[in-house]
C-alpha positions in Angstrom: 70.5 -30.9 -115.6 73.6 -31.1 -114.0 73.8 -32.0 -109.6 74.4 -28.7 -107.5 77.7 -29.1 -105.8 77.9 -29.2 -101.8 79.0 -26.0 -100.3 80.1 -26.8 -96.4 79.6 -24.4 -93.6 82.3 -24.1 -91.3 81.3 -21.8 -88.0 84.4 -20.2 -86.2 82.8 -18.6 -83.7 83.7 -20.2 -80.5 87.3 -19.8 -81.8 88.0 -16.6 -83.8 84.7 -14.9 -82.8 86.4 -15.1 -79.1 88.9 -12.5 -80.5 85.9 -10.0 -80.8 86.4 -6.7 -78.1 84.0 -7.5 -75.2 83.3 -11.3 -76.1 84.8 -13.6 -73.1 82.8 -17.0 -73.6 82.6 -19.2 -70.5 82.5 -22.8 -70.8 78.8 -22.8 -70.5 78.4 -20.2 -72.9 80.6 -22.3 -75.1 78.6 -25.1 -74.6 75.2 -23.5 -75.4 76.9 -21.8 -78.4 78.0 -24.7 -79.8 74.7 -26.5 -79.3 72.8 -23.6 -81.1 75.1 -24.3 -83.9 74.8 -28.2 -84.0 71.0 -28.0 -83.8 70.6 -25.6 -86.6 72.8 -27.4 -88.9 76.2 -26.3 -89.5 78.7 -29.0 -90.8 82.1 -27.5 -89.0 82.0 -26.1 -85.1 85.0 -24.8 -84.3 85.2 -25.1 -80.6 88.6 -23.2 -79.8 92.4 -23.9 -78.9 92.9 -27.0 -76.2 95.7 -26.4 -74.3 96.1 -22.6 -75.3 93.8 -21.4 -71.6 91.4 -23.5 -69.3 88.1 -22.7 -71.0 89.2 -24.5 -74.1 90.9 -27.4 -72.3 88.0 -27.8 -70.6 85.6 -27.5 -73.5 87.3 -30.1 -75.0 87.1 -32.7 -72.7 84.1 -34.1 -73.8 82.7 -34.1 -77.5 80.0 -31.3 -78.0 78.6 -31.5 -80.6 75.5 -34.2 -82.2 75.8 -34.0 -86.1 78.3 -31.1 -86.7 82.0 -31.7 -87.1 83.7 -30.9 -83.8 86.4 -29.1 -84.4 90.1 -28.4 -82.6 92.4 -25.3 -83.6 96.1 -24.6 -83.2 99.4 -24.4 -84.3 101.1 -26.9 -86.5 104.2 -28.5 -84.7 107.4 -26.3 -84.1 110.4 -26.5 -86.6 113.0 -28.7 -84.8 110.7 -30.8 -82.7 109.6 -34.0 -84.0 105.5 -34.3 -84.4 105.4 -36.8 -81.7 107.7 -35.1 -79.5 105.3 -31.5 -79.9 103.1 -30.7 -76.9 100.9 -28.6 -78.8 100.3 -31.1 -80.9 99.7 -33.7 -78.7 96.5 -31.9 -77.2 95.0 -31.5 -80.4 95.5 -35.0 -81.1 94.1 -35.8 -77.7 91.0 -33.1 -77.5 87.7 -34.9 -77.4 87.0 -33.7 -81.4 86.3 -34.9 -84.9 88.2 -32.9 -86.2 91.4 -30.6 -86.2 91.9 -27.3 -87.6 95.6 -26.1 -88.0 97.2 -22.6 -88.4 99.7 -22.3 -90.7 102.0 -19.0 -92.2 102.0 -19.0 -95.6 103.6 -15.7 -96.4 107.1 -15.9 -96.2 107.7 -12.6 -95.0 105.7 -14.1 -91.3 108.3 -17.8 -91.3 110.8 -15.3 -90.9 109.4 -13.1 -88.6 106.9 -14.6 -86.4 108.4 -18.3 -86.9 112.2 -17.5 -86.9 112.6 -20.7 -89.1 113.1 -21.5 -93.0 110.5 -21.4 -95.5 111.3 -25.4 -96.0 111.1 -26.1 -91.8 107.6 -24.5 -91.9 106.4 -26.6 -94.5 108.1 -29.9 -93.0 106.2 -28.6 -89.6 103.0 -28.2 -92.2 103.2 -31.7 -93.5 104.0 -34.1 -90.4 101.2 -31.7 -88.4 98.8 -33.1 -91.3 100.2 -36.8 -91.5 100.3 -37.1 -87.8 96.5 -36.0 -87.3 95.2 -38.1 -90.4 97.6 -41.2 -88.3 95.0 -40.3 -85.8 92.0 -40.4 -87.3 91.0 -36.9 -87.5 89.6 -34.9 -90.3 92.4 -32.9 -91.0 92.3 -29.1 -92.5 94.8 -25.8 -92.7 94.1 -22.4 -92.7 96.9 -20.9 -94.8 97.0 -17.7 -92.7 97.5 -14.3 -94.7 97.4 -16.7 -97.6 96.6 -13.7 -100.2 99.2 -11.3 -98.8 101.6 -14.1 -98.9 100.3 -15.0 -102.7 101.0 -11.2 -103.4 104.6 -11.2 -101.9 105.5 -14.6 -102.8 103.0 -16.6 -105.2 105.3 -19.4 -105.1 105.7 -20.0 -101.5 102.4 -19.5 -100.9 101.2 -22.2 -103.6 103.8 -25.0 -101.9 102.6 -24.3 -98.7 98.8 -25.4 -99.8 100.3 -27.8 -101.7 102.2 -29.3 -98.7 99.2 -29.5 -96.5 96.9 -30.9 -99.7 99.5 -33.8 -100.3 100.0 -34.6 -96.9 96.0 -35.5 -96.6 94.5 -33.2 -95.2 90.9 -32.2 -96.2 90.6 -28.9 -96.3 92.8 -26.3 -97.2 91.8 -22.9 -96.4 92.9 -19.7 -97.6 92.7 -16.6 -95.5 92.3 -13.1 -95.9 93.8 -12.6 -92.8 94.1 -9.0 -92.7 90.9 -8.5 -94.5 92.2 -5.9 -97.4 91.8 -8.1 -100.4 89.7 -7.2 -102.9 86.5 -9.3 -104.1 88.5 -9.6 -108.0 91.8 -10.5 -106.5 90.4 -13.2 -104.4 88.5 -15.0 -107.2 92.3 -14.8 -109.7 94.2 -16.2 -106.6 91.8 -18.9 -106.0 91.2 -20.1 -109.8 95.5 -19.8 -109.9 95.5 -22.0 -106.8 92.7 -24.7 -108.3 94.7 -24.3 -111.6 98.2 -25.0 -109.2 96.8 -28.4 -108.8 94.5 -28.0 -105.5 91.2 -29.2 -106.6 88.0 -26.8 -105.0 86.3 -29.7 -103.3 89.3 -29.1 -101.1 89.1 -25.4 -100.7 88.3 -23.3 -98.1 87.6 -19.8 -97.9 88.0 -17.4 -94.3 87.7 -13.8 -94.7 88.1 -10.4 -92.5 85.6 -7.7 -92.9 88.4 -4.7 -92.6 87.0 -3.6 -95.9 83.5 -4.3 -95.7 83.2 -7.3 -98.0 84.2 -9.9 -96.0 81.0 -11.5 -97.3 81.9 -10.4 -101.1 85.1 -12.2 -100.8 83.7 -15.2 -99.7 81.0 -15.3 -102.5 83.6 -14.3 -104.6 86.1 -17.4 -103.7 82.5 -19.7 -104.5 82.1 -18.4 -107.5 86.1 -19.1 -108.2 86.1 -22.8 -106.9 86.1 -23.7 -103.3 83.4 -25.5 -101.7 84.2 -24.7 -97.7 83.1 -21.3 -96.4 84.0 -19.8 -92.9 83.3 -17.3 -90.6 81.1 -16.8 -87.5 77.6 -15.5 -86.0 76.7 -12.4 -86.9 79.7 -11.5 -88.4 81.6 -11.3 -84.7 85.7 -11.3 -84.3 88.3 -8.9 -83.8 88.9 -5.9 -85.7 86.0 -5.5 -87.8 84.8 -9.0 -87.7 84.4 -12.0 -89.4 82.6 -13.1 -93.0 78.6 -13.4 -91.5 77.5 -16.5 -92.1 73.9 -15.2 -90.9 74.4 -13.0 -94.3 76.0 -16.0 -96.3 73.5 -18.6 -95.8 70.4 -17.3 -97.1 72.3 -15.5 -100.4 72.9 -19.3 -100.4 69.9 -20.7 -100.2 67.9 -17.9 -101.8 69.7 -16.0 -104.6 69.3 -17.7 -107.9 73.1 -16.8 -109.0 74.0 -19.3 -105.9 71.1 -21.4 -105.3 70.7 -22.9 -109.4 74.3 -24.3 -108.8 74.8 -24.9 -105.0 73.3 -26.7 -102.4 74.0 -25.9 -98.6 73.1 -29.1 -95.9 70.3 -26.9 -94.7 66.2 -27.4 -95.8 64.2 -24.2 -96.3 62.5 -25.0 -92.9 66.0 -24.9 -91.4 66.7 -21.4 -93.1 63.2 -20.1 -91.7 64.5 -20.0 -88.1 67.7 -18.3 -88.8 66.5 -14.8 -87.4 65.7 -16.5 -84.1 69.2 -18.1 -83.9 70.7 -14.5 -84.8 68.6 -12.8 -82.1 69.4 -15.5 -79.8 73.2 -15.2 -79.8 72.7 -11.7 -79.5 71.1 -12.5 -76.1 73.2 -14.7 -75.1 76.0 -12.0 -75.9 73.5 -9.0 -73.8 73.6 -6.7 -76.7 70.6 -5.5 -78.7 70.3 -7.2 -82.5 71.2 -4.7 -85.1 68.2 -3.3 -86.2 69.9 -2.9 -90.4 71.4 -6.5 -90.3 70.5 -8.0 -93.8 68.3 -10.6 -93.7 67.4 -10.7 -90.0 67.4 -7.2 -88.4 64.3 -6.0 -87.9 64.5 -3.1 -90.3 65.7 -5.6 -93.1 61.6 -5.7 -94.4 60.1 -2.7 -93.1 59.2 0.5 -95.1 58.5 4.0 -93.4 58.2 6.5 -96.8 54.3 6.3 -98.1 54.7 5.8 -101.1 56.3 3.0 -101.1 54.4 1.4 -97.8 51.5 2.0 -100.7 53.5 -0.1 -103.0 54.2 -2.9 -100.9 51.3 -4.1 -100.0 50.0 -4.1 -103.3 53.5 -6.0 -104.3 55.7 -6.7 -101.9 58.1 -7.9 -104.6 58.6 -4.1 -105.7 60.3 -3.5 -102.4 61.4 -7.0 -100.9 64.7 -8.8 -102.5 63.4 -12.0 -101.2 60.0 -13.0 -99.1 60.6 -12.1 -95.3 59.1 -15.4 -94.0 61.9 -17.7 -95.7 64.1 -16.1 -92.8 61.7 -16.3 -90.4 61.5 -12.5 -90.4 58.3 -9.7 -91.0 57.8 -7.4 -93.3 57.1 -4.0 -91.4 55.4 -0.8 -92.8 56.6 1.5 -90.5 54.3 4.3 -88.9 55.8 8.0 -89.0 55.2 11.0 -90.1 56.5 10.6 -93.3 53.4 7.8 -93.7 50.6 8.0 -95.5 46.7 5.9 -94.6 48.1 2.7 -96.4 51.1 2.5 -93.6 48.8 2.7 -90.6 46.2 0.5 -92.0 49.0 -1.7 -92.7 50.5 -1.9 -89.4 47.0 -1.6 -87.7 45.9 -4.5 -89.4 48.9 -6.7 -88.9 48.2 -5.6 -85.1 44.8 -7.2 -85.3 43.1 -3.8 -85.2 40.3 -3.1 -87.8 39.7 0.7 -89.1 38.0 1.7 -92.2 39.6 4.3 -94.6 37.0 6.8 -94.1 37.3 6.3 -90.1 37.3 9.9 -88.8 39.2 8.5 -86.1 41.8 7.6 -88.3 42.6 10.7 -89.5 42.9 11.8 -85.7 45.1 9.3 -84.9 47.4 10.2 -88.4 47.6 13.9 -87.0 48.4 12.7 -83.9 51.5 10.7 -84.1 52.9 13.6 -86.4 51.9 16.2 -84.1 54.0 13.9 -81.4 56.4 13.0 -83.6 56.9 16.6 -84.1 58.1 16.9 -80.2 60.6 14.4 -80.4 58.6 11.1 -80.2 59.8 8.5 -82.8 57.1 5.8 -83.2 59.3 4.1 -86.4 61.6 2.4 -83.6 58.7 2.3 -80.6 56.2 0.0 -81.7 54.5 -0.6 -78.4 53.7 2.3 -77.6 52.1 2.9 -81.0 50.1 0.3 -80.5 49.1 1.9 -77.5 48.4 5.1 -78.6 46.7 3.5 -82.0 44.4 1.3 -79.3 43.7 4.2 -77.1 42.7 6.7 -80.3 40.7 3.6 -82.1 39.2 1.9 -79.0 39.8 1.0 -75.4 43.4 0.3 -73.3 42.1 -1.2 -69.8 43.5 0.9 -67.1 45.0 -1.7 -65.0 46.8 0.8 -62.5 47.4 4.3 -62.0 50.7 5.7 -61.2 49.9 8.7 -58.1 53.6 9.6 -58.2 56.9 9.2 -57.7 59.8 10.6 -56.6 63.8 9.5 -57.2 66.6 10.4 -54.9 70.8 10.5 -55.9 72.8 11.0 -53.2 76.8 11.0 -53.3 78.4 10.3 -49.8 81.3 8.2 -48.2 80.8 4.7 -47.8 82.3 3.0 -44.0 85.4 2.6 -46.2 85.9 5.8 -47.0 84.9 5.8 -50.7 82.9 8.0 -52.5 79.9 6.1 -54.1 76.6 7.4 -55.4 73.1 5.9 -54.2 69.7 6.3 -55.9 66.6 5.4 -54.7 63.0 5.8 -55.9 60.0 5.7 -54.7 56.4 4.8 -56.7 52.9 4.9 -55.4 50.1 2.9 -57.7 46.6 2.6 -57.1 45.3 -1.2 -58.5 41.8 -1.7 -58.1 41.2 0.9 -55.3 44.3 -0.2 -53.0 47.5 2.0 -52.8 50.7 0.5 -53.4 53.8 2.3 -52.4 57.2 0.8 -53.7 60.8 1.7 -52.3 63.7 0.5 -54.3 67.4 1.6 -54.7 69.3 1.0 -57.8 72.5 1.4 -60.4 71.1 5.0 -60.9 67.6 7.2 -60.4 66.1 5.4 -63.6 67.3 1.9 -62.6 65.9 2.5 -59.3 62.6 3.5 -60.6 61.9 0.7 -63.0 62.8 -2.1 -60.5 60.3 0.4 -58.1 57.9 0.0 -60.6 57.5 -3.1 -60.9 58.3 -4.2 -57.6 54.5 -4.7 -56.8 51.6 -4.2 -59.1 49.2 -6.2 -56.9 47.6 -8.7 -58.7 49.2 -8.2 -61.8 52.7 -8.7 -60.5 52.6 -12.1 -61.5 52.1 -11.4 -65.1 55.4 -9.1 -65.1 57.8 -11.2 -63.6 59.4 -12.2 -66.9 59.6 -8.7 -68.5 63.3 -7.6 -69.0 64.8 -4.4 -70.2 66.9 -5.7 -72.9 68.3 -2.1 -74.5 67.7 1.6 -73.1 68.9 4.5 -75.3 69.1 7.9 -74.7 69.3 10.9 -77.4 69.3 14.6 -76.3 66.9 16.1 -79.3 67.8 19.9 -79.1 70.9 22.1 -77.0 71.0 23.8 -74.1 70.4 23.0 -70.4 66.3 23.0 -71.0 67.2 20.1 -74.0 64.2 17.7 -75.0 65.3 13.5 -74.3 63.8 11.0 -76.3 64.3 7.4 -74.4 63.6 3.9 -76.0 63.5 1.1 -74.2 63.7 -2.4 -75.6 62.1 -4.8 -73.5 61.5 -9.0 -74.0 59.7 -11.9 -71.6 60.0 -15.5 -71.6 58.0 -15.8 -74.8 61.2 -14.6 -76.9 58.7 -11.0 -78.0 60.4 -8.0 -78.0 58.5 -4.9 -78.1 60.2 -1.0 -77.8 58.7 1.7 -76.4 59.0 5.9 -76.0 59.1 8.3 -73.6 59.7 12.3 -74.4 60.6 14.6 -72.0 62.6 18.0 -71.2 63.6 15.6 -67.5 65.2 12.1 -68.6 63.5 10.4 -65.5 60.2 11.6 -66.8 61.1 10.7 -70.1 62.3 6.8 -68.8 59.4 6.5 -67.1 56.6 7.2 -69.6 58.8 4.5 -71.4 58.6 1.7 -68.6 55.1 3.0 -67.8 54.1 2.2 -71.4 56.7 -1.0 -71.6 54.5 -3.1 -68.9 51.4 -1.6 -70.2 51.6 -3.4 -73.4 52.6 -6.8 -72.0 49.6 -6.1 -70.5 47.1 -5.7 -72.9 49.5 -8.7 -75.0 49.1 -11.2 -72.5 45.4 -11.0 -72.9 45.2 -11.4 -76.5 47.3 -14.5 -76.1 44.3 -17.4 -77.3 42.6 -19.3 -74.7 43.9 -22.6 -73.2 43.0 -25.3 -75.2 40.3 -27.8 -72.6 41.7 -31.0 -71.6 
C-alpha cells in the first residue's frame, strides 16, 4: 500500500481573520490565539503584518509560537526599489518569525491598477522578495492573490508569476480565490494546469473565500487536484463572508474515507477529539455565542428532535450520524419537543442521569406537559436546563434552595449634571434562604440587566457557589403581534468549568419572561454543582 501524503495546515486567522467586521485582536488576544493554535497542532500560524500598525509590530517582537511555523505577512518589495533598499521588506526580514508569507498580484489586470507597474517589474519584485527572504533563512511562501481570476483573464501571466516565486525558492506557492466566486470544477482544472505548468503539488497551496458558500468545497477540491498546503482560519472568520473553516476541513480530513485512505494531517485522533473545545473557545474569546448548526462542532451537528428518528438513533446511531460525535469531542443529542416521542425523553433523561421506566405514569405527564408548554411559546429543543428542571421536578425532587418574594425594576430617563439625556434602571429582588430575607438593590445597562446582577447579588449562603456563572448569550423573540404579544427569552449561561447550559422563560412582560430564565439559569447550577462526585480523600 502506497504512504498517505502530508497535507499541511496553514491557520490565517490572526492575519486575514482580523479583516472580519467586529474582530479587533489586541496583542494579548493575539497571543492567546496563537497559543491555542500552537498547542492544538497546526503547522503554519500566521501572526499578521509587522510594520503595517502597532499590534502586529509588537506581536512580532518576540517568537510566539512552540511547534508551529511562525509566520510574517506582507507585501513583496516595490518595483523600482532594490530588495535591500525596501522598508517593508526589511521588517519582515527582521520580525521575530520562522517564516514569511508574501502577497503577490497575479492578475494582470491588478499590476496595472493597484501596482501602477509592468507585468515584468512585479515579477522581478516577486523574485528578489523570495531570494532575499530564503538569503535570510526564512521559509519562504506566496499567495498569488486573485490567482484564478487572473488565470481566467490571463492564464499565462498568471502561470509565470507562480513560476517566478517557485524558481526563486520559495516553499509554498499559494493560489487564491481571492474574491471567493470560483467554482469547486474550475479550481480543480486550474490547479492540475498549474501542477502540469511545471509547479509540482508538494509546493502548492490552496486559500479560498466563502462568497459562494464553498469555500471549503474549493479547498477539498484543490486536494483532490494536487496541492498539499491548505489555508484558512477558525471558524471560518474574515471579511466578507469569511474564510475556508479549517474547524470544517480538518475532521473531513481526518475522518472521511475519500480523504483519510490517501492523506495524512500532523494531527492524532486524540488531537481531533478536542477540536469542539478549541472552536467554542475562540468563540469566547471573540464574546459571541457558538453557532449552534456549525458542522462538526455546533451543538446541533448530533442531535435529533423528530421521533422517529430519535427512535432510530439509538438503536443505530449510524442511520443518522455521518461520523461518531465523540471523534470531535462533541455529543449526540436527542432533542426533547413536542414533535418527540417516549424514545427522545428516555434518551435525554437517561443521558441526564435520570432513570424512568416506559410504563412510568409520570412519564406520560411529563410528555403532555412540555407539549402543553411548548404549545405557549416555550421551546425546550434550545433550553436544556430548564428541561432538566422541569423533567426533575415532574420525575422527582428539585431542592428549593430560595424563594424569590418579589421584585420590582425601575427605568427612568432624566438629564445627567452634563445635561445629557441618559436612561437609568434599577431593580430590586427580595429572597428568602433558609428563613432570612434578603433584599438586593442593583442598577444596570437596562431593567433585565439590572435584575439579573440583583439576583445574584446575594443568595446567602449559596452566593459562593454562583460567583462564576456568566450570561454568555440572551435572545429575545416576540412569538405573536400586537401590543399584548407573548416573548420567549433564552439565556445561555457558562462557569468556570467551561459547561454551558440554556434556559427559558415565557411571558406576555419581557422582564417576567427574563427572569423565569435567570431564576431557572442559577437553579440548575445549583442542583449541577451537587451532582459533581465527591472529592477524592487525601
Amino acid at each position: 500500500m502506497a504512504s498517505k501524503e502530508r497535507i499541511y495546515l496553514f491557520d490565517t486567522t490572526l492575519r486575514d481573520g482580523q479583516q472580519t467586521p467586529g474582530v479587533d485582536f489586541s496583542v494579548e488576544d493575539k497571543i492567546a490565539v496563537a497559543r491555542m493554535l500552537d498547542a492544538f497542532g497546526f503547522d503554519y500560524v500566521e501572526g499578521g503584518y509587522p510594520g503595517a500598525n502597532p499590534t502586529d509590530t509588537a506581536f512580532f517582537a518576540q517568537k510566539r509560537t512552540r511547534d508551529a511555523a511562525f509566520v510574517a505577512f506582507g507585501m513583496t518589495k516595490r518595483a523600482g526599489v532594490s530588495a535591500s533598499n525596501d522598508p517593508g521588506l526589511a521588517a519582515l526580514i527582521q520580525a521575530e518569525s520562522d517564516a514569511i508569507c508574501f502577497v503577490a498580484k497575479s492578475w494582470d489586470y491588478h499590476v496595472r491598477v493597484a501596482l501602477g507597474c509592468t507585468n515584468d517589474e512585479n515579477l522581478e519584485s516577486i523574485r528578489a522578495s523570495v531570494e532575499a527572504s530564503v538569503a535570510a533563512g526564512k521559509e519562504t511562501m506566496v499567495d498569488c492573490e486573485h490567482f484564478f481570476d487572473g488565470y481566467k483573464a490571463n492564464p499565462e501571466y498568471a502561470l509565470a508569476c507562480a513560476r517566478a516565486a517557485y524558481e526563486a525558492g520559495s516553499r509554498w506557492v499559494v493560489l487564491c480565490d481571492t474574491n471567493g466566486g470560483t467554482q469547486p470544477p474550475e479550481i480543480r482544472s486550474i490547479v492540475e494546469t498549474v501542477i502540469a505548468a511545471g509547479i509540482p503539488g508538494d509546493h502548492l497551496g490552496i486559500h479560498a473565500h466563502d462568497d459562494t458558500g464553498q469555500a471549503v468545497a474549493n479547498s477539498l477540491a484543490a486536494i483532490e487536484a494536487g496541492v498539499r498546503q491548505v489555508q484558512g482560519t477558525m471558524n471560518g472568520i474574515g471579511e466578507r463572508c469569511g474564510n475556508a473553516n479549517l474547524i470544517t476541513i480538518l475532521p473531513t480530513l481526518m475522518l472521511k474515507p475519500a480523504y483519510a485512505d490517501r492523506f495524512v494531517t500532523g494531527l492524532s485522533p486524540d488531537r481531533l477529539a478536542d477540536i469542539t473545545r478549541l472552536s467554542h473557545a475562540f468563540d469566547e474569546l471573540l464574546n459571541r455565542a457558538p453557532n449552534a448548526q456549525a458542522p462538526y462542532v455546533g451543538a446541533s451537528a448530533f442531535a435529533t428532535k423528530a421521533g422517529i428518528h430519535a427512535s432510530a438513533v439509538l438503536k443505530e446511531p449510524e442511520t443518522y450520524e455521518h461520523v461518531p460525535p465523540e471523534t470531535v469531542g462533541n455529543r449526540r443529542r436527542v432533542m426533547v419537543s413536542d414533535q418527540g416521542g417516549k424514545s427522545n425523553f428516555i434518551a435525554e433523561l437517561r443521558r441526564r442521569g435520570i432513570a424512568v421506566d416506559k410504563a412510568d405514569p409520570r412519564l406520560d405527564t411529563l410528555i403532555a406537559l412540555v407539549k402543553e408548554r411548548e404549545a405557549e411559546g416555550y421551546a425546550y429543543e434550545g433550553a436544556d436546563a430548564s428541561f432538566e428542571l422541569l423533567a426533575r421536578r415532574t420525575l422527582g425532587h428539585v431542592p428549593e434552595f430560595f424563594k424569590v418574594d418579589g421584585f420590582r425594576c425601575m427605568v427612568e430617563r432624566r438629564f445627567d449634571a452634563n445635561g445629557q439625556l441618559k436612561s437609568v434602571s434599577e431593580a430590586v429582588v427580595r429572597v428568602t434562604v433558609d428563613g432570612e430575607t434578603l433584599m438586593s438593590v442593583a442598577e444596570g445597562h437596562g431593567p433585565v440587566n439590572a435584575l439579573d446582577i440583583a439576583l445574584r447579588k446575594d443568595l446567602g449562603k449559596y452566593q459562593r457557589e454562583i460567583a462564576d456563572l456568566a450570561l454568555a448569550d440572551y435572545k429575545v423573540r416576540i412569538l405573536n403581534g400586537g401590543t399584548e404579544a407573548i416573548t420567549r427569552v433564552l439565556i445561555e449561561s457558562f462557569d468556570s468549568t467551561g459547561a454551558r447550559w440554556s434556559t427559558v422563560g415565557v411571558s406576555d412582560n419581557i422582564i417576567d419572561a427574563s427572569f423565569q430564565a435567570l431564576m431557572d439559569s442559577i437553579v440548575y447550577k445549583l442542583v449541577r454543582n451537587r451532582e459533581k462526585p465527591a472529592p477524592k480523600p487525601d
